[in-house]
C-alpha positions in Angstrom: -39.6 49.0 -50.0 -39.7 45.4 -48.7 -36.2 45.2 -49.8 -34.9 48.6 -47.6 -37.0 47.4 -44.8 -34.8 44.2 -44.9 -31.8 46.0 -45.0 -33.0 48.2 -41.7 -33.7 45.6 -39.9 -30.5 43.5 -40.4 -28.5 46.9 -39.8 -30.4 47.2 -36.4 -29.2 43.3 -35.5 -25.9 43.5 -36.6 -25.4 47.3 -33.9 -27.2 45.3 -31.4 -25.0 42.4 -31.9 -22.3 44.3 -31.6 -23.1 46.1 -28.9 -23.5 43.2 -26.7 -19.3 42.8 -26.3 -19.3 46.0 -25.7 -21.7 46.2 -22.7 -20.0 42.7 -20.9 -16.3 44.4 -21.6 -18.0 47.6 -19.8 -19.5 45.6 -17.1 -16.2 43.8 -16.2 -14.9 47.4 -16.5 -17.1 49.0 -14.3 -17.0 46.2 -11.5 -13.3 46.6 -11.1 -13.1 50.1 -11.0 -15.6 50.2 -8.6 -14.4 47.4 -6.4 -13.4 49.0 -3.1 -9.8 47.2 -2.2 -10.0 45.9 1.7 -6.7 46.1 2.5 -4.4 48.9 0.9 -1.0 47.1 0.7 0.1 43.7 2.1 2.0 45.6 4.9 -1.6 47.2 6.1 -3.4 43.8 6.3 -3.7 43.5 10.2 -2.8 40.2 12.3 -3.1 38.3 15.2 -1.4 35.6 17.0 -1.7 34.1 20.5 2.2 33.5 20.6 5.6 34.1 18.9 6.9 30.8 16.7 10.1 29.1 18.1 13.1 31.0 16.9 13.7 28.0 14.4 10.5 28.8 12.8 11.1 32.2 12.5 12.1 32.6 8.8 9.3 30.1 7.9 7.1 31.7 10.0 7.8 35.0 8.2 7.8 33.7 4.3 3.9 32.3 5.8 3.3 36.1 6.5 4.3 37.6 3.4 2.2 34.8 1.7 -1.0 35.6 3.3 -0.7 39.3 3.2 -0.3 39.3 -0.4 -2.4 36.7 -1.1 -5.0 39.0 1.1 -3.9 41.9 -1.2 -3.7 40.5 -4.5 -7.4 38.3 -4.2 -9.1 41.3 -2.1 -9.8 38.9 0.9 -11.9 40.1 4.0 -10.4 37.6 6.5 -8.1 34.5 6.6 -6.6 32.5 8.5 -3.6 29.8 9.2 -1.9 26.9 11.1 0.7 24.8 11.0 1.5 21.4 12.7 5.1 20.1 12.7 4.9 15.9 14.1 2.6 16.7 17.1 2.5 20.4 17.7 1.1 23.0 16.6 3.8 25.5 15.3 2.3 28.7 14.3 -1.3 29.9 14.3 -2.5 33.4 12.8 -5.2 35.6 11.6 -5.4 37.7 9.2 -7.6 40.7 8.4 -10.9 40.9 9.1 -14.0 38.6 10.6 -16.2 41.6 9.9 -15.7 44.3 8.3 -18.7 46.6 9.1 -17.4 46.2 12.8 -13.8 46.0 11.9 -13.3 42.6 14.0 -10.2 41.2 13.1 -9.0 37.5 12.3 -7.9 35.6 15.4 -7.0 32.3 15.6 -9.6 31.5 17.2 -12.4 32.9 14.7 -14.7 30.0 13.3 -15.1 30.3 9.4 -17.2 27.7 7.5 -15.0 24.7 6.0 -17.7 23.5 3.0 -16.6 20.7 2.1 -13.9 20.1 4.0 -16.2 18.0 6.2 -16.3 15.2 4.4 -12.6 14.2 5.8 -13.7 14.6 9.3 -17.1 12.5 8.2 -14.6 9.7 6.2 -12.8 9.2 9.9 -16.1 8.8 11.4 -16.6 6.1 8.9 -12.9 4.4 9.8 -14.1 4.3 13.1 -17.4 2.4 12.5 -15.5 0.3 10.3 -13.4 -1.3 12.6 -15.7 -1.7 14.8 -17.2 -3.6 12.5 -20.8 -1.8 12.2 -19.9 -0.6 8.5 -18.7 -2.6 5.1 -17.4 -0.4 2.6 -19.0 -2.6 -0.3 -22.9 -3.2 1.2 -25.3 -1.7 -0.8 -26.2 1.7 0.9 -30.1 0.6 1.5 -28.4 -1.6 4.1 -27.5 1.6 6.2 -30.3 4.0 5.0 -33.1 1.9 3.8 -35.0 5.3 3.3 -32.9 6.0 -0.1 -34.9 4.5 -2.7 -33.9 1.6 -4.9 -31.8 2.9 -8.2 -31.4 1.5 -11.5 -28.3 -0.3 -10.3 -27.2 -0.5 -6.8 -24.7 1.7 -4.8 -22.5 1.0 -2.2 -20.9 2.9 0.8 -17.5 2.7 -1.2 -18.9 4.4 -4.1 -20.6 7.4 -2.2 -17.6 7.9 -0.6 -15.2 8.1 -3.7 -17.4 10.4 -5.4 -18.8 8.0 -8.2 -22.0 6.9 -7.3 -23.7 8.7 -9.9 -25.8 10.8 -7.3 -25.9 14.2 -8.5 -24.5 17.5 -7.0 -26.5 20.2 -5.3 -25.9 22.9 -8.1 -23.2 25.2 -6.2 -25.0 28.3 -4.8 -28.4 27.5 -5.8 -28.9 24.2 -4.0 -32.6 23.4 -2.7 -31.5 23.0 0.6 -30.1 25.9 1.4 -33.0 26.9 2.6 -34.3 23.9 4.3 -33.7 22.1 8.4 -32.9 19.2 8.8 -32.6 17.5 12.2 -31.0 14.3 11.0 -29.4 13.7 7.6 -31.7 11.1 6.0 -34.8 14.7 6.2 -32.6 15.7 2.9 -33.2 12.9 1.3 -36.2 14.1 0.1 -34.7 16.8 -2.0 -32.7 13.9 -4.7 -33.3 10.6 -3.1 -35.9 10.0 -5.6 -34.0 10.9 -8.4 -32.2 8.3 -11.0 -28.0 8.0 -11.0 -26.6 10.0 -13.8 -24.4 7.2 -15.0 -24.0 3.4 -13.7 -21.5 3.8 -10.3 -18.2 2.9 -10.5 -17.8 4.2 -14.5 -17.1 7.8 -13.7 -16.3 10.1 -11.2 -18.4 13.0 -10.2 -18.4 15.2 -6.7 -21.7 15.2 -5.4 -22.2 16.8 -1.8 -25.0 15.2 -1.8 -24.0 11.2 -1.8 -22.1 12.3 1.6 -25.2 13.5 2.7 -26.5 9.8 2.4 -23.0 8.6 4.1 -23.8 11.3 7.1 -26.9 8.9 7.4 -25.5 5.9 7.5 -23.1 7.0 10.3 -25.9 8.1 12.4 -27.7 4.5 11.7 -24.7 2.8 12.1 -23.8 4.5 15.2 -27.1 4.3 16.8 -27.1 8.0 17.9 -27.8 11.3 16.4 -25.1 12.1 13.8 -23.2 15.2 15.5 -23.3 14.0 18.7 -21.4 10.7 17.5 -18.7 13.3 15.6 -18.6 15.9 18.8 -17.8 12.0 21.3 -15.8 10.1 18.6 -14.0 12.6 16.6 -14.0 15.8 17.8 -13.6 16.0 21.4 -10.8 12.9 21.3 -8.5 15.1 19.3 -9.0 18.4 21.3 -10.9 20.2 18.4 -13.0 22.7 21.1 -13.5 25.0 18.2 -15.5 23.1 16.0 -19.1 22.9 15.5 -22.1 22.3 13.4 -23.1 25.7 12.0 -26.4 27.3 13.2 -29.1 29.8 11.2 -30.8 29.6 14.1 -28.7 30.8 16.9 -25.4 32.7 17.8 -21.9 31.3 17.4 -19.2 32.8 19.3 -16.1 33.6 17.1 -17.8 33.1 14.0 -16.7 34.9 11.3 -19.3 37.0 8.7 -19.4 35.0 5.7 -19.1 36.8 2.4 -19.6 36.0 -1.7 -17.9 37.9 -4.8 -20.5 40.1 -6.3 -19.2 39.6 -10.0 -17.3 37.0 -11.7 -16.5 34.6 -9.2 -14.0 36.6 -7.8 -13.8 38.6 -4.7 -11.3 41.0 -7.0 -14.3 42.5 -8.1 -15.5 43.0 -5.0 -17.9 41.4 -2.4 -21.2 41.0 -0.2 -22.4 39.6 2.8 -23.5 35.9 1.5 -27.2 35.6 1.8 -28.5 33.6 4.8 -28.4 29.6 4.5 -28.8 26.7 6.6 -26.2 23.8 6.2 -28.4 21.6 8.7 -29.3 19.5 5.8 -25.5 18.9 4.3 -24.5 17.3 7.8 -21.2 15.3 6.9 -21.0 17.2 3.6 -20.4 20.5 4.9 -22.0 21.4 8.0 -18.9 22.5 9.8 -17.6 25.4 11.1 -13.7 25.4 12.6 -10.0 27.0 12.7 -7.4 26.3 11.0 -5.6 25.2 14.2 -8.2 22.5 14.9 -7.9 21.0 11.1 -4.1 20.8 12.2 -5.0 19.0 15.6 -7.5 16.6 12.9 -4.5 16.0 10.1 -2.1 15.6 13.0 -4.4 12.7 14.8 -4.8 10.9 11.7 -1.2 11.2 10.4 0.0 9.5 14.2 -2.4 7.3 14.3 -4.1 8.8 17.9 -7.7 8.3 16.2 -7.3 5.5 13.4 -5.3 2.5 13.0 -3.1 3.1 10.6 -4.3 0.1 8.4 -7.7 2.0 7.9 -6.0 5.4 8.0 -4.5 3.6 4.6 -7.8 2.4 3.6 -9.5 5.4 3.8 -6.8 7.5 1.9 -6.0 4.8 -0.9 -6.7 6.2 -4.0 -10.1 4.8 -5.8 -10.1 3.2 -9.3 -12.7 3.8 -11.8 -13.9 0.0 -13.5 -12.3 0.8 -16.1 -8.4 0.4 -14.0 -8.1 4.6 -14.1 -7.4 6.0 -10.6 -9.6 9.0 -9.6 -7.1 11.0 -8.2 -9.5 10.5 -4.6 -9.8 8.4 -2.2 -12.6 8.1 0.9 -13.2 11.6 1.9 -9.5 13.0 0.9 -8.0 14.3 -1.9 -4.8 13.1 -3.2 -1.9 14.4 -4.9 1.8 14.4 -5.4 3.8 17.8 -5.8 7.1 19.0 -5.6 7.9 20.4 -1.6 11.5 21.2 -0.9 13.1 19.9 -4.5 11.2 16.4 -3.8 8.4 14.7 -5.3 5.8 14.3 -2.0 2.2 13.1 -1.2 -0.3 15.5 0.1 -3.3 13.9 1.7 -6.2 16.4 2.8 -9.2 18.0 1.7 -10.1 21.3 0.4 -13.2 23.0 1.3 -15.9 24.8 -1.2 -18.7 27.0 0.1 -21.8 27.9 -2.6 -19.4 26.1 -5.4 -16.5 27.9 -4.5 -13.0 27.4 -2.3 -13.2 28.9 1.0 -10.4 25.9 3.0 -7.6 24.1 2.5 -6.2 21.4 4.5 -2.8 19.6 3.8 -0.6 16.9 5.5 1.9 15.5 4.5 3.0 12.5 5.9 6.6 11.8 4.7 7.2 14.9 6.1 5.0 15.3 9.3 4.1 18.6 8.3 -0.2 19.6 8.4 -1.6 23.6 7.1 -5.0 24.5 7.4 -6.2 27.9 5.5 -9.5 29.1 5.8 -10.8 32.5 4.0 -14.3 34.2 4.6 -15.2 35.0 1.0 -15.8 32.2 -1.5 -13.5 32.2 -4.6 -10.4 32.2 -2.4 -7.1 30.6 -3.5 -6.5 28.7 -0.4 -4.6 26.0 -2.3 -1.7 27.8 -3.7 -1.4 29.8 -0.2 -1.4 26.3 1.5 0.6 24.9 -0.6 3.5 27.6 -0.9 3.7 28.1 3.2 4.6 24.1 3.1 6.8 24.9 1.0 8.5 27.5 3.3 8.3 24.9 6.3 9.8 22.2 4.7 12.9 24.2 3.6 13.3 24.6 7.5 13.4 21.5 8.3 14.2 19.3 5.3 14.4 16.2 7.0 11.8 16.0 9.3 9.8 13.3 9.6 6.8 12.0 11.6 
């Protein structure tokens, strides 16, 4: 008896264990087929621009289109949008599909999407700016700026919260503590991991964390003696024309903004999507607080690239790449990304930034400075493949104009 019982039972397991693949493969199943798609084929996704490209950006101009309309196709995007700076002009600027979907507004180039992380570059040239004049050292430890961070195990500087390997942990992608938290200046967060031990001695790995540039957001506002978006909207912002960007608000109404969206399954909007949950970046300041267009990150990559904001020396400075103690480069440097592909048969540095939203890419901003060429692509759904769009309608401009240069 004990013997048949034993036998039941391990039957019983072994259906249920197998049953388990079989409900996840039905799941994925049953999310794609019931995914509605947004946009039917890429000649159906709607656009908007405020003026025709010069005839000799036509054909780039064109190959962008086709990009972005299948990209909107192929990833089941609500919205997106694009700009492209050649030297110091803005070449084309578009939108594509939809702001809102309920109300069917479309993409302009004016609509206002959140950039994630693609703060931190405009943040890194607030810090360039405080640096020369002279009211910020890259090596101080950080309690000389923000004295309201605790003492760690071993000390941090503004150079290591700025490359990303300071030890400070990350905010956990979408389920962040303050998401649901105001802050009125960036040093309120603080309270939500400033009393928390490093994960690893800084300087002996790198690690994104959001939230060390929440701690260099408060060392700008110290350093600058003024509240920390009012410094950005006088020092960076306004100088470079960039009308269009803002802090974002819970609390109030923002003209032009586009309705944020998540992928309900998988981490993909393929499967389809939902309005994202309300939250309030107040506390991420620096980190991520921004809303813009991709037209104003072009007038921001432009600026930096001709030296209209920066110096070039600390332009240099700020987009050297980092080295870990141990002599390895972290692919990084002070606020920017950095890498080095292939654009128009030549090997080329890219110098930008992309930008995640609850853990996943939402903007993409590129310049290249051998070339004088800047895209910005912003998407309203997390999970978008701004990169490879980015990166491909660079691609398309620089076989225009091969030779150009800033």
């Amino acid at each position: 008896m004990v013997k048949r019982r034993t036998e039941v039972w391990l039957t019983l397991i072994l259906l249920a264990l197998g049953l388990i693949p079989v409900a996840i493969l039905g799941l994925w199943w049953y999310m794609g087929a019931s995914a509605t798609p947004l946009h039917a084929t890429p000649q159906d996704v709607r656009s908007v621009t405020t003026s025709a490209p010069l005839p000799s950006w036509s054909e780039a101009v064109e190959r962008g289109r086709e990009v972005v309309r299948a990209g909107l196709v192929e990833q089941n995007l609500p919205g997106l949008s694009v700009a492209v700076g050649i030297g110091d002009e803005i070449v084309w600027a578009e939108g594509f599909g939809w702001a809102d979907l309920d109300a069917r507004v479309p993409v302009t180039p004016d609509t206002r999407f959140r950039i994630g992380t693609a703060s931190m570059a405009l943040t890194s040239a607030a810090v360039g700016l405080l640096l020369e004049k002279g009211r910020l050292n890259l090596d101080d430890r950080i309690q000389t700026y923000v004295p309201e961070l605790p003492e760690k195990q071993w000390p941090v500087t503004l150079r290591q919260l700025m490359g990303h390997f300071a030890g400070i942990r990350n905010d956990g992608g979408d389920e962040g503590p303050l998401y649901a938290e105001r802050c009125e200046r960036p040093v309120e967060a603080l309270q939500a991991f400033g009393e928390r031990e490093l994960l690893y001695e800084p300087g002996t790995r790198y690690r994104h964390s959001s939230y060390g540039w929440i701690v260099v957001s408060a060392a700008v506002e110290a350093a600058a003696g003024e509240p920390f978006l009012e410094f950005m909207r006088e020092q960076i912002l306004d100088p470079l024309g960039m009308r269009d960007t803002e802090a974002d608000s819970a609390t109030g109404p923002i003209p032009n903004r586009a309705t944020p969206y998540f992928p309900r399954f998988a981490s993909d909007p393929r499967y389809g999507l939902h309005v994202m949950r309300p939250i309030d970046y107040s506390c991420y300041a620096g980190s991520s607080v921004f809303l813009s267009t991709p037209g104003d990150l072009v007038r921001f990559g432009m600026g930096i690239n001709r030296g209209t904001l920066l110096q070039p020396a600390t332009v240099q400075r700020l987009q050297a790449p980092q080295r870990l103690a141990s002599g390895e480069e972290t692919g990084y440097g002070l606020g920017w990304d950095l890498e080095t592909v292939t654009l128009a048969g030549e090997q080329t540095r890219w110098v930008g930034h992309e930008g995640t939203s609850l853990g996943g890419m939402v903007a993409s901003l590129m310049t290249f400075p051998e070339r004088g060429i800047v895209v910005a692509v912003i998407s309203n759904i997390s999970y978008t493949d701004t990169e490879a769009m980015a990166l491909t309608i660079a691609e398309a401009f620089a076989n225009a104009a091969p030779r150009l240069r800033p």
